[in-house]
C-alpha positions as a printed Julia matrix, in Angstrom:
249×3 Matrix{Float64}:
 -66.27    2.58  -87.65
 -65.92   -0.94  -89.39
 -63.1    -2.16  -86.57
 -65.61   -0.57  -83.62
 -68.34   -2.71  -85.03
 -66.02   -6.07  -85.82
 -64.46   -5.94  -81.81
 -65.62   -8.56  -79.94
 -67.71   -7.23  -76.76
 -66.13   -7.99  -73.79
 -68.36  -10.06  -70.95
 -69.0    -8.49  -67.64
 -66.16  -10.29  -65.91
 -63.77   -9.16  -68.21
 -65.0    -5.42  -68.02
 -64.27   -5.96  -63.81
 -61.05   -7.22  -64.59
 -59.62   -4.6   -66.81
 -61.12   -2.33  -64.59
 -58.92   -4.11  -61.86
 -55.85   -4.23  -63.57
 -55.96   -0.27  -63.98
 -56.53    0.46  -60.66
 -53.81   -1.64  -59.32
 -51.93   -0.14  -61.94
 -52.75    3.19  -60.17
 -52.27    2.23  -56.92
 -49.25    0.86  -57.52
 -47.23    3.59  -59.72
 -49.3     6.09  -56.43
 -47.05    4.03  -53.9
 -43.63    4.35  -56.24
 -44.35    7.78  -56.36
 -45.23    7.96  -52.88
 -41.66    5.97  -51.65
 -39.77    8.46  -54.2
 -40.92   11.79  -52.42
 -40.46   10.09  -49.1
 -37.1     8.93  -49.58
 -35.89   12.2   -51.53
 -37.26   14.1   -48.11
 -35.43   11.85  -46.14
 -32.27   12.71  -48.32
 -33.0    16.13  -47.97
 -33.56   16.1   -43.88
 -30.01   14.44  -43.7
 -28.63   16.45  -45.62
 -29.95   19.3   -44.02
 -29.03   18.04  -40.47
 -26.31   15.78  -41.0
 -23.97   16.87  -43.32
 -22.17   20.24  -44.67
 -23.78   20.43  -47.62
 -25.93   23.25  -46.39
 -23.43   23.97  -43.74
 -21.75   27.19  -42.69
 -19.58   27.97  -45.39
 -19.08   31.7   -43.98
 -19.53   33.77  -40.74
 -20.24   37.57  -41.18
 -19.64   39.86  -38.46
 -20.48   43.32  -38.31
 -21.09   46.33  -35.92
 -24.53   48.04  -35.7
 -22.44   51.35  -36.67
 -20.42   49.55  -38.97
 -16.86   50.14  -36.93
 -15.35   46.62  -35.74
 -11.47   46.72  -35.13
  -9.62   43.68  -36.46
  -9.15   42.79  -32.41
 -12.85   42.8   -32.05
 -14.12   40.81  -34.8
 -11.58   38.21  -33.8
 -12.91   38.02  -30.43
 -16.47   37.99  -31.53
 -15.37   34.78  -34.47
 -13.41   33.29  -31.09
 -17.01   33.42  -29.21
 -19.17   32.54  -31.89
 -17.24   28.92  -32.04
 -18.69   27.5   -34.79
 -16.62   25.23  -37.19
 -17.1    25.87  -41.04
 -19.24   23.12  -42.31
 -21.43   22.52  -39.48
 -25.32   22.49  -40.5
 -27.05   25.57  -40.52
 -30.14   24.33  -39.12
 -28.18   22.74  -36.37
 -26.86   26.27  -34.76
 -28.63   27.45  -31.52
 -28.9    31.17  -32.52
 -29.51   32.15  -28.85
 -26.81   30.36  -27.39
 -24.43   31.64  -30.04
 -25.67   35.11  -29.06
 -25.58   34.5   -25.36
 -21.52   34.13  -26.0
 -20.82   37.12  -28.18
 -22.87   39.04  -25.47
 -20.55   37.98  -22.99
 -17.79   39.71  -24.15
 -16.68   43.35  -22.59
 -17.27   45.67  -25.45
 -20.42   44.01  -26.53
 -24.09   45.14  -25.15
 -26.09   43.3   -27.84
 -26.01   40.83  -30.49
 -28.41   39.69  -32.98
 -27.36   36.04  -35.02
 -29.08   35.01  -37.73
 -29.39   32.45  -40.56
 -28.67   33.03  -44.3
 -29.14   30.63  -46.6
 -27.32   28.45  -48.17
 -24.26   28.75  -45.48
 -23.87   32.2   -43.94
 -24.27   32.45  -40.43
 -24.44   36.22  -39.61
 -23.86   38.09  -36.71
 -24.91   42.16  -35.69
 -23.19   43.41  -32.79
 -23.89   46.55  -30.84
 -20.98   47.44  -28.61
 -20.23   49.24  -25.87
 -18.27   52.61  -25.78
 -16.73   53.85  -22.59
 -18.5    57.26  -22.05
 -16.01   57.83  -18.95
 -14.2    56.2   -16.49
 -14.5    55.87  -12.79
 -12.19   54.18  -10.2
 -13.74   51.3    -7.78
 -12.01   49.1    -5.27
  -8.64   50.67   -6.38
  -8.73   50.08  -10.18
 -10.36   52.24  -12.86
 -13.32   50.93  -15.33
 -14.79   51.95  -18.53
 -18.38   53.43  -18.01
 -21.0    52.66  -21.24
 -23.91   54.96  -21.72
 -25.99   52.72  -19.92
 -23.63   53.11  -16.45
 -22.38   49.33  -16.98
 -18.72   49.34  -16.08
 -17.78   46.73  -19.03
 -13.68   46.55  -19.16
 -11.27   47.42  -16.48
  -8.19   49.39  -17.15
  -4.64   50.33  -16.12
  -5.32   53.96  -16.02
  -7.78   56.71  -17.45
  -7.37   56.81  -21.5
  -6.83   59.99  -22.88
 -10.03   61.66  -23.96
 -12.24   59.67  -21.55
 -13.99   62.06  -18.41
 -13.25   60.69  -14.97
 -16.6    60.47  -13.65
 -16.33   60.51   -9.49
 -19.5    58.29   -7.77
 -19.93   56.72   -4.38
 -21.55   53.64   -5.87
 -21.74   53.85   -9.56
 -23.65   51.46  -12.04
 -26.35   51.4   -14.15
 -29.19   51.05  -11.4
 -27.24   54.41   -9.32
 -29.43   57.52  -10.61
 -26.1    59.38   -9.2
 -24.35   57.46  -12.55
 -26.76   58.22  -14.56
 -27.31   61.58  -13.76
 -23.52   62.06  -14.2
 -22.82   60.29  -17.74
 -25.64   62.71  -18.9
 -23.91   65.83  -17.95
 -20.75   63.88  -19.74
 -22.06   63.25  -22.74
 -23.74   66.59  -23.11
 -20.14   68.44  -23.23
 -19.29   69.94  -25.98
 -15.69   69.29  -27.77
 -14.84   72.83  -26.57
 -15.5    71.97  -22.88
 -14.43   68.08  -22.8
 -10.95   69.27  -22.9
 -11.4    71.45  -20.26
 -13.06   69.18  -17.46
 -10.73   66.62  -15.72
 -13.55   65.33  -13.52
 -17.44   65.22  -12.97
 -18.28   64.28   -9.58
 -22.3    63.22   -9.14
 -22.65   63.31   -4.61
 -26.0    62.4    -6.05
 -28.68   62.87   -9.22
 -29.09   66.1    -7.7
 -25.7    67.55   -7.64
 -23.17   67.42  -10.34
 -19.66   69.23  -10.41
 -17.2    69.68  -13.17
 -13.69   69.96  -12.06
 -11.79   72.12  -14.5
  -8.01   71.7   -15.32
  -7.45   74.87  -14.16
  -8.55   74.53  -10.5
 -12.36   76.25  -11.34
 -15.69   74.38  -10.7
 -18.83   74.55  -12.14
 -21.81   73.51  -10.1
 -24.12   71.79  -12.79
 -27.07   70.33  -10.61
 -29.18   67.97  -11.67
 -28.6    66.64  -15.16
 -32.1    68.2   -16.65
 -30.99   70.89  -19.44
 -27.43   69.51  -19.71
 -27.87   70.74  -23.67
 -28.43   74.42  -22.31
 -26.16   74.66  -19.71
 -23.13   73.05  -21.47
 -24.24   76.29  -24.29
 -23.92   78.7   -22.12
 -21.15   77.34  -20.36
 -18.15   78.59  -22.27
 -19.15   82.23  -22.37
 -19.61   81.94  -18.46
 -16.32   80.35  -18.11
 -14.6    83.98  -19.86
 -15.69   85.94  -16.61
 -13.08   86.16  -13.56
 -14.12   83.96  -10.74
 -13.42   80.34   -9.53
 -16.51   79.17   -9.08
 -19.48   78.82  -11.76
 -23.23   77.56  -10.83
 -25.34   77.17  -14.14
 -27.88   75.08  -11.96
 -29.86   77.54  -13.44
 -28.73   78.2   -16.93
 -31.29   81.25  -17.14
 -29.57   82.83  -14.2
 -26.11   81.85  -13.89
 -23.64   83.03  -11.01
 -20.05   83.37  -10.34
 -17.81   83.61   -7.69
């Protein structure tokens, strides 16, 4: 109380010049602190875009169904083409995906960014649902009618699918990789070739020389059901068109 009373009282002007001096004081340490968060973004930023430290450091690769063949992921890692240690921010996802997409056995691929350095990419690929020749060579038919990967010869297991024009805009192709894939694994050994004239009239070609007229693909379930008990009557010829009134002949 004594030292509040014995301090001198300050005079106006000095009152306006301490009050100066702290708010240059405050000004000034506001700049500092102002340069220090604009030169640690700036640090950051370059870091960021110009160097590996938040650069790929790995690059995942996986199927959609979770089956990739050692040939396959190398061919996807070959398309991908991005070097370890280039910055994450840097990659053009889309473009990346554009180049996996272009490969045969690939239909879709989604690329994405993990950080601090995992670039990851999700295929979806293709699987030949049969095969059908065109201008004297065979190709692998996806579920979708896109003939993705040209072969020597039919691979074992694979139905040869017969079509004047196929692809996946020909309701013929469509029509016919239905009736395919709706065989069951007691049939698909039997059938050596599904022809689809058109959407409206399928035949299976059996091993043994008999046909079955299938029609259109609506029902393909049902009529591939019925199918083998059908196939244990004499005749050469089956028509389960209609699988509620079958024939044979």
């Amino acid at each position: 109380m004594t030292d509040t009373l014995n301090r001198p009282r300050l005079s106006r002007e000095e009152r306006a010049a301490q009050e100066a001096e702290k708010a240059w004081r405050r000004r000034f340490f506001g700049w500092v602190a102002l340069v220090l968060v604009l030169l640690l973004g700036a640090g950051a930023v370059y870091a960021l875009w110009f160097t590996p430290v938040l650069g790929v450091s790995t690059v995942q690769i996986s199927a959609d169904d979770g089956s990739l063949t050692v040939d396959q992921d190398a061919e996807v890692r070959a398309a991908v083409g991005i070097e370890i240690g280039t910055p994450l921010i840097r990659i053009d996802l889309d473009d990346v995906a554009t180049r996996v997409e272009a490969l045969p056995d690939v239909a879709d691929a989604q690329v994405s960014r993990h950080w601090p350095g995992t670039l990851r990419i999700t295929v979806t690929l293709r699987y030949a649902v049969a095969v059908v020749a065109a201008n004297s060579s065979w190709y692998l038919l996806d579920a979708a009618g896109h003939p993705f990967d040209q072969v020597a010869a039919p691979p074992d297991g694979v139905v040869q699918l017969r079509l004047a024009t196929p692809g996946p805009a020909d309701p013929a192709t469509l029509a016919g990789l239905t009736v395919v894939q709706a065989l069951t694994d007691q049939l698909r050994p039997l059938v050596t070739t599904v022809s689809a004239h058109s959407a409206q009239n399928v035949t299976l070609e059996l091993a043994d020389g008999r046909t079955v007229l299938w029609g259109n693909a609506d029902d393909s379930e049902r009529k591939a059901a019925v199918l083998p008990a059908v196939l244990t009557r004499p005749g050469t010829q089956f028509d389960v068109s209609d699988p509620e009134l079958v024939t044979v002949r």
